[in-house]
N, C-alpha and C positions, 0 to 999 in steps of 0.2 A: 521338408518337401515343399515341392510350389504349391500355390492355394491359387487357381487361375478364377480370376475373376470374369470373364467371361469370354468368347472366345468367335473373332466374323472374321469377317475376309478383311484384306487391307488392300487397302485403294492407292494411297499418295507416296509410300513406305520406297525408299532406296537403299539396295543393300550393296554392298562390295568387299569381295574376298579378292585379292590381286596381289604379284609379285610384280616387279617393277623397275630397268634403271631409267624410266623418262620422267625427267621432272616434272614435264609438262602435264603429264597425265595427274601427275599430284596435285595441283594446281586445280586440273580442271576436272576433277572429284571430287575438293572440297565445298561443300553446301552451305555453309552456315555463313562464309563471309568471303568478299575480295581477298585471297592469300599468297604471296609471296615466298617459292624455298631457293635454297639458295644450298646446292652442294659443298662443302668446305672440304672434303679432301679427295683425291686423287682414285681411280679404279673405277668399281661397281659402287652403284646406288645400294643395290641388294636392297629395297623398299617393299618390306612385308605388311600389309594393309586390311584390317578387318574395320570392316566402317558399318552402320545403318543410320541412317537421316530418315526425319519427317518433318514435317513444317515446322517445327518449334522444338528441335534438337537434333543435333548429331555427336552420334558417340562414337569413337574411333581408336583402336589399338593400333600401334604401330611401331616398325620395331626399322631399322636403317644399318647396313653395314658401314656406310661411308657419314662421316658428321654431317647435320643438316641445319639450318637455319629456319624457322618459319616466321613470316612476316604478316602482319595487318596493321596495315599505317594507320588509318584511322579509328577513331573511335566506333563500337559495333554494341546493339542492344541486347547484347549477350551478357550470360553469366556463366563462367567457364570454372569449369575446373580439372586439376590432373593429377594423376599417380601416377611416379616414377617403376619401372619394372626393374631395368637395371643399368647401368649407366651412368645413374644423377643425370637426367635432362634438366636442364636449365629453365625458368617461365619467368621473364621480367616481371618486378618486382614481388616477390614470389622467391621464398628461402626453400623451392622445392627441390627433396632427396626423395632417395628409395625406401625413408622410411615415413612419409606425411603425404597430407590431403592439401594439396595448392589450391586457391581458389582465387580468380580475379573479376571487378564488375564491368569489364569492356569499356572504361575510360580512354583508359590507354594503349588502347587497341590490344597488339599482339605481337609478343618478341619470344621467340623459346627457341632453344639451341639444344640436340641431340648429340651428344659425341659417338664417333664411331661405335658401334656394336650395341646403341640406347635402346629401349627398348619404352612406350609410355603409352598410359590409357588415357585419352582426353576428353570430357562433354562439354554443349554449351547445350544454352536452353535459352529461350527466348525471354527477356527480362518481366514484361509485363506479365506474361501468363504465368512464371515462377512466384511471381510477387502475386498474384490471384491464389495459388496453391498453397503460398505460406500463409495469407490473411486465414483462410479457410480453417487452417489445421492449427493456427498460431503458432505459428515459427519465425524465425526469425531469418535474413539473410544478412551478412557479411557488407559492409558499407565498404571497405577499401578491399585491397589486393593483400592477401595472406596467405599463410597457411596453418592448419593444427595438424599436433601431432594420433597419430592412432595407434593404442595397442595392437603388436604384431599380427594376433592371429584375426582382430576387426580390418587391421586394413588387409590381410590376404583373403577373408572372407569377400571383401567389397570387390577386390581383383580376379577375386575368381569368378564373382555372379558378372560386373561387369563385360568380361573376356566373353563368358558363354553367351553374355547377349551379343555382342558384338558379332561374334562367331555363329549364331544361328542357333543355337542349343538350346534357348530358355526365351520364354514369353515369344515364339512362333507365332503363335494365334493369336496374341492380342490385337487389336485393333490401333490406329497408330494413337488414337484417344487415351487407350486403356494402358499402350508404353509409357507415351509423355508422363499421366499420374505414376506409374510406377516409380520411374525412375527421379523424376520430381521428388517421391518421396523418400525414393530410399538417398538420395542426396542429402535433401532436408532434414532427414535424423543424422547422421553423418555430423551434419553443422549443430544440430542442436540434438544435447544430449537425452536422450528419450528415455527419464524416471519414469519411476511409478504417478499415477496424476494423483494429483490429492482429489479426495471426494467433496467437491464441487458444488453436487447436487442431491438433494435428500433424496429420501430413496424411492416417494411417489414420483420426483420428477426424471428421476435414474431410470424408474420404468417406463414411464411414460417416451424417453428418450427411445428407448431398445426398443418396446414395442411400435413406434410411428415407425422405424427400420424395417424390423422384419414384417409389421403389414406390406409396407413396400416390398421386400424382397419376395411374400409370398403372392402380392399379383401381376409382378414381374417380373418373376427369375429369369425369364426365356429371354430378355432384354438385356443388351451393352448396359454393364454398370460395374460404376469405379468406386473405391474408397471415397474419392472426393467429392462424388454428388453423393454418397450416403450421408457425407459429414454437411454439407451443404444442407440435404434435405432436414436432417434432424435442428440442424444449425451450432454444430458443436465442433470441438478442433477433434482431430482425430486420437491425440491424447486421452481426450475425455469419453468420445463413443468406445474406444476401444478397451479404456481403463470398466466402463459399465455394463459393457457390454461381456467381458469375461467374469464379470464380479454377476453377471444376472444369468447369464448361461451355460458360461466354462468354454465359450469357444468367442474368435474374435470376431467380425463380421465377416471376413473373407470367407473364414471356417464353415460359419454357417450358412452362405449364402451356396457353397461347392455342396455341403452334407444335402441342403435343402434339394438340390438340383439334383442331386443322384436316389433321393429315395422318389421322387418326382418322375424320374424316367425310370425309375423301380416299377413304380404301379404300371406306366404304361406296357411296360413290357410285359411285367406279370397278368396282367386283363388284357394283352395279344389285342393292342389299341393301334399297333405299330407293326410296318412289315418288317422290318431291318432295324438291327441294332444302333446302325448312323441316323436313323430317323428318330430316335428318341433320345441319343445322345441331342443332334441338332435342333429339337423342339424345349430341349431343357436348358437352352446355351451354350451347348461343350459340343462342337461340330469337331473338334481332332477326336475321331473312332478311337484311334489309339488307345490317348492319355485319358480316354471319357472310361473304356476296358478297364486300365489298368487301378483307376481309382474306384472302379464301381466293382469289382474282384478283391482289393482292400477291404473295401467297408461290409457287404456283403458276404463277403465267403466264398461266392461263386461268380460264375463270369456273366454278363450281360446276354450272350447266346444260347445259355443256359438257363437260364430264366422265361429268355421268350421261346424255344424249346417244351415248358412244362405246360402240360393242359392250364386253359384259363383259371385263373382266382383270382377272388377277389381283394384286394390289397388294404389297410389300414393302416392310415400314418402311426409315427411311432408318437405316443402322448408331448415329447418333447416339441415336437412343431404342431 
């Protein structure tokens, strides 16, 4: 299930859901670079388009009844990559099929060819900030234009989280900060294959690691915060927080940072600190009512209206936090 890391309004964020046979309009909703398409057969475009851009990436599914061309002549400070749906779309130079993960680093600009009826998921991300996110977590990125292969059911897992962003269905409420790391990361294990970490660190400075985190996470959970300024703040790759941080508490940071925030707006609601169930969701970082309901009914037993409902009491963390 998602582990939302925190949850604000988005400001700069472009979405697009659109059927389509004007070229022109493809053209002039692509964000990430100057692009050229070029119809190669006869009829309907039939251009089905699920897009979201933010400053420093656009993801985009797309699927074309008629072949298509797309061009970027020059060189562009992207780092792109694609999965084929169905089809075999084409990515110069790039052996992309419907069964592997394309990747290129915007040398050579941009040449990809859809044949009739393709169907393909594409992102770029901005170079420099990608290269700031792999230093971080120690990752590595891809020096020339390739691809790897991924076991069937990894790469339909990545297709379908993909798609639902693309689509609107997952990570809604992130912030477009809190996407870029997302999606940064779930790229970056993709490219590098994400073992178990070797233990690194003894095990006073293993504590010391996890707890500098959750002091931070406990004075300010109600605050935007990502995987990568945890890893930043600790100064560890994300391998390593993550590898000590379930070796020290059995849940990852995400985990903890979600459980910490719903027993948080447990107490409020249970000591009737709050009028409205969204006002304690929103003061704990989780402003979607919804999804704040539905995790806080998981973990709990009961619902969040429920709770603020019962005459006043008093509340006590649970010894784990």
């Amino acid at each position: 299930s998602e582990v939302v890391l925190t949850e604000t309004e988005m400001h700069s964020r472009v979405t697009d859901h659109y059927r389509t046979d004007d070229i022109d309009l493809l053209r002039d909703r692509y964000h990430a670079a100057p692009i050229d398409f070029l119809q190669l057969d006869p009829g309907s475009l039939g251009a089905r388009v699920n897009a979201i851009a933010t400053p420093k990436l656009e993801l985009r599914e797309a699927r074309f009844d008629s072949g298509i061309l797309n061009i970027i002549e020059r060189p562009i400070d992207r780092f792109g990559i694609a999965l084929g749906v169905s089809g075999n779309p084409q990515l110069f130079g790039t052996p992309l099929t419907n069964s592997n993960l394309a990747y290129i680093n915007g040398r050579n600009g941009v040449f990809a060819r859809l044949p009739a009826g393709g169907e393909w998921l594409n992102l770029t991300m901005d170079q420099a900030w990608l290269r700031e996110v792999a230093a971080v977590h120690d990752y590595a990125i891809p020096s020339g234009d390739n691809s790897i292969g991924l076991p069937t059911t990894q790469r339909n897992a990545l297709i379908f989280k993909l798609r639902r962003i693309a689509l609107q269905k997952e990570c809604t409420t992130f912030s477009d900060e809190q996407l870029e790391d997302a999606l940064a990361l779930l790229l970056l294990r993709e490219l590098n294959a994400l073992d178990t970490c070797p233990n690194t660190l003894n095990p006073g400075s293993c504590w010391a690691v996890v707890h500098e985190v959750v002091d931070y996470i406990h004075a300010n959970y109600a605050e935007p915060m990502t995987l990568t300024k945890l890893c930043q703040l600790a100064n560890v790759s994300e391998r390593t927080l993550r590898y000590h941080f379930l070796k020290t508490t059995g849940l990852n940071p995400q985990q903890y940072l979600s459980k910490y925030r719903l027993h948080r707006a447990y107490a409020l609601l249970a000591e009737n600190r709050v009028a409205q169930v969204a006002d304690a969701a929103r003061a704990c970082g989780i402003p979607h009512t919804g999804r704040f309901s539905q995790y806080f009914k998981a973990m709990f037993g009961e619902s969040p209206s429920q709770v603020l409902r019962q005459p006043k009491k008093a509340y006590r963390e649970p010894q784990a936090f």
